[in-house]
C-alpha positions in Angstrom: -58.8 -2.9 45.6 -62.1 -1.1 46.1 -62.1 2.9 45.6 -62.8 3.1 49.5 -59.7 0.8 50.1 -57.5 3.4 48.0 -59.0 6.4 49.6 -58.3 4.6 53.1 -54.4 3.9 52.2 -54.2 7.6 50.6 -55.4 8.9 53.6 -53.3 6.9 55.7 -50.4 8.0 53.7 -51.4 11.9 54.0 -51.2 11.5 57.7 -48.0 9.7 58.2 -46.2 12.2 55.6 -47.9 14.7 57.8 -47.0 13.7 61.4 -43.3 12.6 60.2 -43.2 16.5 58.9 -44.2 17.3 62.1 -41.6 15.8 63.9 -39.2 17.3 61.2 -40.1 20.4 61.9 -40.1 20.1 65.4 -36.6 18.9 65.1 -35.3 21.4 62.5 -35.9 24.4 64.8 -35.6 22.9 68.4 -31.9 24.2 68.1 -32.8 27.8 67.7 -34.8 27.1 70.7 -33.0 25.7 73.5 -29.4 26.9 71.8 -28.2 30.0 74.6 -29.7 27.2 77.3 -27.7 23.7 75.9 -24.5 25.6 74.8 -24.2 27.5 78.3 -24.8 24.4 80.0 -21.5 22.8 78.0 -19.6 26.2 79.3 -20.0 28.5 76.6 -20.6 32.2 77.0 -20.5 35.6 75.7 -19.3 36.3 71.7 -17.6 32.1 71.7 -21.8 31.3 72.3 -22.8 33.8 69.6 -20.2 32.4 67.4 -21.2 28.5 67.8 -25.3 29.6 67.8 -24.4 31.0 63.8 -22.1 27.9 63.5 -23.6 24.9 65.1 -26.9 26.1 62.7 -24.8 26.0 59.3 -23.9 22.7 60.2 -27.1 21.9 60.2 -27.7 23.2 57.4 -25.1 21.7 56.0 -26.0 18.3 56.9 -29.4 19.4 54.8 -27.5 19.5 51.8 -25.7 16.4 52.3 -29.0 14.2 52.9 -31.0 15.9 50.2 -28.3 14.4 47.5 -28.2 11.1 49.4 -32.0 11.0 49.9 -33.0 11.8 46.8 -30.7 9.2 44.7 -31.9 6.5 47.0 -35.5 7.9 46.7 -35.6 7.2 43.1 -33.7 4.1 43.0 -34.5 2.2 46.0 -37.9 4.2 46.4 -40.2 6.3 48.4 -41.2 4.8 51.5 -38.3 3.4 52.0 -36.6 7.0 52.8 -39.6 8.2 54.2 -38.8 6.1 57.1 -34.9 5.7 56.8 -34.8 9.5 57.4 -37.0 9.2 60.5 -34.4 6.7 61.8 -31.3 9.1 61.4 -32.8 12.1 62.9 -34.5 10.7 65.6 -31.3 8.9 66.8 -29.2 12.3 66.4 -31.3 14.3 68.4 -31.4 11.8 71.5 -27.8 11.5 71.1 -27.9 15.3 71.3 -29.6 15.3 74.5 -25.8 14.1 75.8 -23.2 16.2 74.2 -20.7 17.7 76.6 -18.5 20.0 74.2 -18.9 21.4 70.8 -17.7 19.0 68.3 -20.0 16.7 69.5 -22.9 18.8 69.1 -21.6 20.0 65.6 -21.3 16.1 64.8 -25.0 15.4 65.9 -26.6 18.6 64.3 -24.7 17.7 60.8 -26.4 14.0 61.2 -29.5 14.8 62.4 -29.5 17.5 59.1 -28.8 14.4 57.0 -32.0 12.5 58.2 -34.3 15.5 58.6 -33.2 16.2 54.7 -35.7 13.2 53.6 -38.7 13.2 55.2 -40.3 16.0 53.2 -39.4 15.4 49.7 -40.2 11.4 50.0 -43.8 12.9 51.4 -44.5 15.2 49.0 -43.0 12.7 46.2 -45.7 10.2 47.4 -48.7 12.1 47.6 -48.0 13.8 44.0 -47.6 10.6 43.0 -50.1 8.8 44.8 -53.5 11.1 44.1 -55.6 12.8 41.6 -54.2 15.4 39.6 -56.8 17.9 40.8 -56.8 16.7 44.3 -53.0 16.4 45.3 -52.4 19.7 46.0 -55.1 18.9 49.2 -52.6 16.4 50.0 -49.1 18.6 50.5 -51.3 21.3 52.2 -52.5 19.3 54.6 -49.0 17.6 55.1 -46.8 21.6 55.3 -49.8 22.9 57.1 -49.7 20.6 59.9 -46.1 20.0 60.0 -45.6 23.6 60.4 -46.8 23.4 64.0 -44.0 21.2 65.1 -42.0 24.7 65.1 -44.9 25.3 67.8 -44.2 22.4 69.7 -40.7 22.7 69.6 -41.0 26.3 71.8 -43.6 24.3 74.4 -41.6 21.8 74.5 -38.5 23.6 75.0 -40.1 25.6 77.6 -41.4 23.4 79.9 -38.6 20.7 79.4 -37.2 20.8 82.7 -40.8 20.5 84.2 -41.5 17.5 82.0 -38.3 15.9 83.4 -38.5 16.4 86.8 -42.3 15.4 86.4 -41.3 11.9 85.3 -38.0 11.8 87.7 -35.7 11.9 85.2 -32.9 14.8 86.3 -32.0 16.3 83.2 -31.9 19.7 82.2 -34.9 21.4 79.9 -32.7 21.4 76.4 -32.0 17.7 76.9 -35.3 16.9 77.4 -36.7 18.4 74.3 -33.8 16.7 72.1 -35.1 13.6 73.8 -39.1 14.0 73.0 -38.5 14.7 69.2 -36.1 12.0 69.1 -38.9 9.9 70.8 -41.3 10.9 68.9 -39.6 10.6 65.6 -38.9 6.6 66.3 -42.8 6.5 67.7 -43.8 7.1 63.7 -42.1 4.1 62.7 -45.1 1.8 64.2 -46.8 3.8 61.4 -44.5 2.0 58.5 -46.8 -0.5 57.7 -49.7 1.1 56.3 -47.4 3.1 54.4 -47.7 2.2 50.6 -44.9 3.0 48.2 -46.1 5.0 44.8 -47.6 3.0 42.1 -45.5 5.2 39.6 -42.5 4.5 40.7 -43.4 0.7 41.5 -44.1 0.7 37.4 -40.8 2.3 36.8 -38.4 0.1 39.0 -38.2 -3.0 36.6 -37.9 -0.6 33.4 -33.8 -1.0 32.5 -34.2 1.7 29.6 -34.1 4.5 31.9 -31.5 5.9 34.3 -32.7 6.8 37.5 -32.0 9.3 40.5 -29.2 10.6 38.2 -28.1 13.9 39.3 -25.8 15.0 36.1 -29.4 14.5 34.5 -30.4 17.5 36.2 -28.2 19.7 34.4 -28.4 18.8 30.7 -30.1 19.4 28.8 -30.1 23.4 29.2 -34.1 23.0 29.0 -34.4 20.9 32.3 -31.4 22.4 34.3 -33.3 25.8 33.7 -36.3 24.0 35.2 -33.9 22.8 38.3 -32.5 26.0 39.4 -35.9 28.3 38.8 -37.6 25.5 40.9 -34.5 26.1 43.3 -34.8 30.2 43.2 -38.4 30.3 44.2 -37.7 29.0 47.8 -35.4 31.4 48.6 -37.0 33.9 50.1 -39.0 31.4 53.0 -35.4 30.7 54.6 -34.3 34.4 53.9 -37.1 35.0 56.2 -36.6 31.7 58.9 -32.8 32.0 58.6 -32.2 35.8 59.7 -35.7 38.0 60.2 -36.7 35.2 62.6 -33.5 32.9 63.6 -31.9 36.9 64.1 -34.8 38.6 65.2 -33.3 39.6 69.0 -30.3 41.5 66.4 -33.3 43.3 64.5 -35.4 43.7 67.7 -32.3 46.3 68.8 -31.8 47.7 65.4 -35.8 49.0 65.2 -36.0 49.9 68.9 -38.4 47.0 70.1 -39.6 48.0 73.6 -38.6 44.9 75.4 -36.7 41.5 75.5 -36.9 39.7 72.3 -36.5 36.0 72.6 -35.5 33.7 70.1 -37.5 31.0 70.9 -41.1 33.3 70.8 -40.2 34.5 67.6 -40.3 31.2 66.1 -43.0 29.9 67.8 -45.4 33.1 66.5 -43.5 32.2 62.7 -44.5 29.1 62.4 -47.9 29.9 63.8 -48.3 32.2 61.0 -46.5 29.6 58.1 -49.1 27.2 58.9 -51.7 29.5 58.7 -49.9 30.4 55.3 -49.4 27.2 54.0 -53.3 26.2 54.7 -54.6 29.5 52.9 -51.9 28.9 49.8 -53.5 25.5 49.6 -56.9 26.6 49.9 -56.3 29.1 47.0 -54.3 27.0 44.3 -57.2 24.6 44.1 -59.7 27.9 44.4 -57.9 29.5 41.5 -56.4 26.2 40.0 -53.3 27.5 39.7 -49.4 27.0 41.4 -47.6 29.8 40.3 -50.2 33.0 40.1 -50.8 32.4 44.3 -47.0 32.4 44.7 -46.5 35.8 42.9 -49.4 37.0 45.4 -47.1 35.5 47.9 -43.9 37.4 47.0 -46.0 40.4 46.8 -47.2 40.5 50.2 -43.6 38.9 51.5 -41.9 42.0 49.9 -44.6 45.0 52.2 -44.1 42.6 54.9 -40.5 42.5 55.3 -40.1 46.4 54.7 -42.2 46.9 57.6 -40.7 44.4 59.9 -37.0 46.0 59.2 -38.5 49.6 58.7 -40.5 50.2 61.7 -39.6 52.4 64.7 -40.1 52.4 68.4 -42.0 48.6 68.4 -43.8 47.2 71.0 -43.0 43.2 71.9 -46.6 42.6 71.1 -46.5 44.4 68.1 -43.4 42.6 66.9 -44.4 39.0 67.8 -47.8 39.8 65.2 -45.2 41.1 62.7 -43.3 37.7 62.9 -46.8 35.8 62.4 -47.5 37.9 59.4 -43.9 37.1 58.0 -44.5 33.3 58.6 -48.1 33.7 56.5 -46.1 35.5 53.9 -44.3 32.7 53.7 -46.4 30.4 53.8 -46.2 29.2 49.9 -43.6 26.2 51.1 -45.9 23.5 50.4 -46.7 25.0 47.1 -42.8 25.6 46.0 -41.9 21.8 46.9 -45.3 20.9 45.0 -44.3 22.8 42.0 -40.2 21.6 42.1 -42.2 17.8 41.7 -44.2 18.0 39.4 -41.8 19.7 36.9 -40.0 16.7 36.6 -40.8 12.8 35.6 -40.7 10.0 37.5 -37.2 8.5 37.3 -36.2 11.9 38.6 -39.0 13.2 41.3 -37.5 12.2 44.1 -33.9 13.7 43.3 -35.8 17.0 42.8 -38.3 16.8 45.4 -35.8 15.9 47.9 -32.7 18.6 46.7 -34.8 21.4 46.1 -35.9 22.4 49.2 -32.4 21.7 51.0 -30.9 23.3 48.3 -32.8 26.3 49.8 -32.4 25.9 53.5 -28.1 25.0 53.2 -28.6 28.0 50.8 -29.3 29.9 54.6 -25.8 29.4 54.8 -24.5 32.4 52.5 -27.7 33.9 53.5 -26.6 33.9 57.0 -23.1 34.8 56.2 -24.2 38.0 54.0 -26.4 39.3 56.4 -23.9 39.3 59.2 -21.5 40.5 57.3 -23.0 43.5 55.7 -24.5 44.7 59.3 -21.0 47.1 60.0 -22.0 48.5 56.9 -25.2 48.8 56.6 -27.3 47.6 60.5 -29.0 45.0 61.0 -32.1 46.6 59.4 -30.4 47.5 56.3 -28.5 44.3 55.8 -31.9 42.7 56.3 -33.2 44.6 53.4 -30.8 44.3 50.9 -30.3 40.3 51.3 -34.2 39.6 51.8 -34.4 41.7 48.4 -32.0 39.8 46.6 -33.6 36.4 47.3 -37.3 37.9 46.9 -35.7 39.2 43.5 -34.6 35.6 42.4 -37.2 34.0 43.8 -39.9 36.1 41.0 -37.1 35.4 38.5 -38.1 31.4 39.4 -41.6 31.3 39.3 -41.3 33.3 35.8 -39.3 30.4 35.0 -41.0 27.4 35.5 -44.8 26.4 33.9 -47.8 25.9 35.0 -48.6 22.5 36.6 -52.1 22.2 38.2 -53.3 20.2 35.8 -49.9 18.4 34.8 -50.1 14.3 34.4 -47.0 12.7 36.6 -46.9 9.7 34.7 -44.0 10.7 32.2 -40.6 10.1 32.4 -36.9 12.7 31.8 -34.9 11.3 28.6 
């Protein structure tokens, strides 16, 4: 195939790993949108709705967890396309069957699915691309994929919004929360017309005949004491971007009282202005790693400016709503290293085990929102909101420098290798 050809199918690649991130994204925080609306309309109210928001959540979460185990395996033994798309396929289902719940165990039962499939698409991506391009040029490749994919948290607020317009608009009767379950459903099954100009990595298509290797092995991951150190430091570095999803943003209406914001906080505008600011994050990160051709001096950067910004979102006094929707942007470009964590967590690693990593890394980190959660609640009697906030966002910043200290430098790193 011609050089044009292979930039054509790299490109095409880029963009379907991008918009199925999108979707992801979309779908990933659409609950922390429309959750007060959906769970009042099944008849919940009061403290029993606080309770399921925290709940329903951690099940997602916890679905994460599940699917980046399951994911990954198949990732590296069945291979990369093939979960790019079979992910697509669970979560878009879950979230239409969403749209129809009428009591909680049913909604717990599609969140803990749809975290299953939403577990795959970005690891198979980013697995792909690192794969798939130049060693100089694929960190262009998982910027533009986090970057755009990022403003599916955007979409999800519009969408979640103006749902009840969009279905009266087309005649439909339902309510604005079903709606939006139903367009990133839609959407999400829309991307599979996309499947075949998808090409599956030429690594692992080199690999898959080779019988002197094991494969998508997760025991491998923790011996020898060499490459589990690798695993969790890759693991650590993530931390702080769902410290700062999970409870500054996801619990910004509990903060918003804490510092004295002068207004109505809602949860839905504080995610919308995060992930603003994460893409925005994620595109300068990019921009810099191949400026300064390095992964892990733009991350320390990161952390550094993560740390001011979170003491002045859970410091301040006497906020204006403006004032605090520009803080939540700034905490979302602080943030905004994602694409390179996931980028670094792949290349540490050789073939036979990439898409294990890729895929268990990151939702190692987001089910790790689950004791995140969990500590911040239950250190605000103690402490407040503010001060909880504090201590658990400087634990996981804490770990997260121990990680990048951890792991090497991989700019320049050759992925065609394989783990003994």
């Amino acid at each position: 195939m011609s050089s044009k050809g292979i930039h054509r199918r790299t490109l095409l690649l880029i963009t379907v790993a991008a918009l199925g991130y999108f979707v992801d994204i979309y779908d990933l925080v659409l609950f922390n949108v429309v959750k007060r609306e959906s769970l009042e309309a099944i008849g919940l109210s009061g403290e029993t709705l606080k309770r399921y928001d925290v709940q329903l959540f951690n099940w997602q979460m916890g679905g994460m967890l599940i699917g980046g185990l399951l994911w990954g395996v198949l990732g590296d033994k069945r291979g990369r396309v093939q979960v790019l798309f079979g992910s697509i396929v669970v979560y878009s289902l879950a979230n239409i069957a969403n749209a129809f719940v009428t009591d909680t165990s049913a909604y717990a039962a599609c969140r803990i699915i749809a975290g299953i499939g939403l577990a795959g698409e970005l690891g198979a991506g980013i697995t792909l691309v690192v794969e798939s391009m130049e060693r100089t040029q694929r960190g262009w490749g998982t910027m533009v994929i986090v970057t755009f994919g990022a403003l599916g948290g955007v979409m999800a607020r519009l969408v979640g919004g103006q749902g009840a317009a969009w279905s009266d608009a087309l005649g439909l009767g339902l309510q604005g929360w079903q709606m939006a379950y139903i367009v990133g459903g839609t959407l999400g099954l829309l991307l599979l017309v996309m499947r075949a100009g998808a090409f599956e990595s030429g690594l692992f298509k080199s690999a898959l005949d080779r019988t002197d290797i094991v494969k998508g092995s997760i025991l491998m991951l923790f011996r020898p004491r060499e490459r589990m150190k690798r695993y969790v430091c890759s693991v650590l570095i993530g931390l702080p971007v769902w410290f700062v999803v999970g409870v500054l943003i996801n619990q910004s209406d509990t903060i918003a009282k804490a510092i004295g914001v002068d207004g109505v906080v809602n949860v839905g505008d504080s995610v919308m202005w995060g992930y603003v600011g994460l893409s925005i994050g994620d595109l300068l990160s990019g921009i810099l790693s191949q400026w300064m051709r390095s992964r892990r001096r733009v991350v320390l950067i990161y952390l550094t400016v993560l740390t001011a910004c979170t003491l002045v979102f859970t410091l301040s006094t006497d906020v204006t709503l403006p004032w605090f929707h520009v803080m939540c942007c700034l905490l979302g470009i602080s943030t905004g290293f994602w694409a390179l964590f996931v980028t670094i967590a792949s290349e540490q690693f050789g073939t036979n085990l990439r898409s294990t990593v890729t895929n268990t890394v990151p939702n190692l980190v987001r089910g790790a929102t689950i004791p995140i959660t969990l500590s911040f609640t239950g250190l605000i009697p103690w402490v407040g909101a503010s001060g909880s906030a504090l201590i658990v966002g400087g634990v996981c910043i804490g770990l997260s420098f121990l990680g990048v200290m951890g792991v090497k430098e991989t700019f320049h790193s050759d992925m065609d290798f394989m783990e003994c």
